[in-house]
Steps between C-alpha positions, in 0.01 A plus 500: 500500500285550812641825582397573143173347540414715820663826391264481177204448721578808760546713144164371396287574783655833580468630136128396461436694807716795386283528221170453674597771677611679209198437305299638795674804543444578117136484516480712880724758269260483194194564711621780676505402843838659535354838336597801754135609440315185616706675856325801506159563661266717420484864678349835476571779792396808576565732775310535828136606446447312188544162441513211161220292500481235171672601243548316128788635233348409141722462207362798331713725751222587738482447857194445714514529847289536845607841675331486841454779721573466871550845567224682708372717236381434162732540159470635162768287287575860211803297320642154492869447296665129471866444347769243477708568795798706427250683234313841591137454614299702310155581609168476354173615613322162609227411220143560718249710256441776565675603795838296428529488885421175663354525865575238751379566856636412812591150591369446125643355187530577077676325222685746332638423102878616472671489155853358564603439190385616202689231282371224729658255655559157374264244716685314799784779475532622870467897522688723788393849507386806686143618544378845656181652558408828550161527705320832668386432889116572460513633841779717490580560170866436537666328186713241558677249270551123611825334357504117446655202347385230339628134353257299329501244203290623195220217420 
């Protein structure tokens, strides 16, 4: 009977902590702690030259972000374009009346409005996609157009 007795008890104990544990688990699962997208940070890059400052994905599709300018000579941004990575960019003149051309001089800084999705994107849902700007060297003249990426969670 006392081998019983003790073998009963060692069931006990260990089951009521199994399910503790199981209990806990549930709820860390429930609340998304496990999600692959509470992993990913935030991150916007550009090529040399031009830089992401802040930047804020709404849910309406649109992206805001800080381009700043650390070339030498000041920049006309002529087009901005925003798309779901694997999709095609397509560019847009940048929404500035009435030049739709937005100025940023050196070692300076704009928030420029991209439309990334026209269908929006359901808030929290993490985005991955390519941005590019096209931008005219005030000094120079030269057009150039600035490929980037972007992952950001739409609020």
């Amino acid at each position: 009977m006392d081998k019983a007795q003790s073998a009963m008890e060692y069931l006990m104990t260990y089951g009521w902590a199994i399910l503790i544990i199981a209990i806990v688990f549930g709820v860390l699962v429930a609340s998304g702690v496990f999600s692959p997208n509470s992993f990913v940070t935030p991150s916007c890059t550009l090529p040399a030259g031009l830089s992401c400052g802040n930047f804020f994905l709404y849910a309406n599709g649109t992206l805001s972000v800080q381009i700043i300018n650390s070339m030498q000579d000041p920049v006309n941004i002529t087009a901005v374009g925003c798309a779901q990575a694997g999709s095609k960019v397509t560019m847009q003149p940048p929404y500035n009346p009435p030049s739709n051309q937005i100025y940023i001089p050196s070692s300076g800084s704009q928030y420029v409005n991209f439309v990334c999705s026209s269908t929006g994107i359901p808030v929290s849902t993490l985005f991955t996609g390519n941005i590019d700007i096209n931008y005219t060297d005030d000094i120079t003249g030269f057009q150039q157009t600035a490929p980037g990426k972007i992952i950001a969670k739409s609020s």
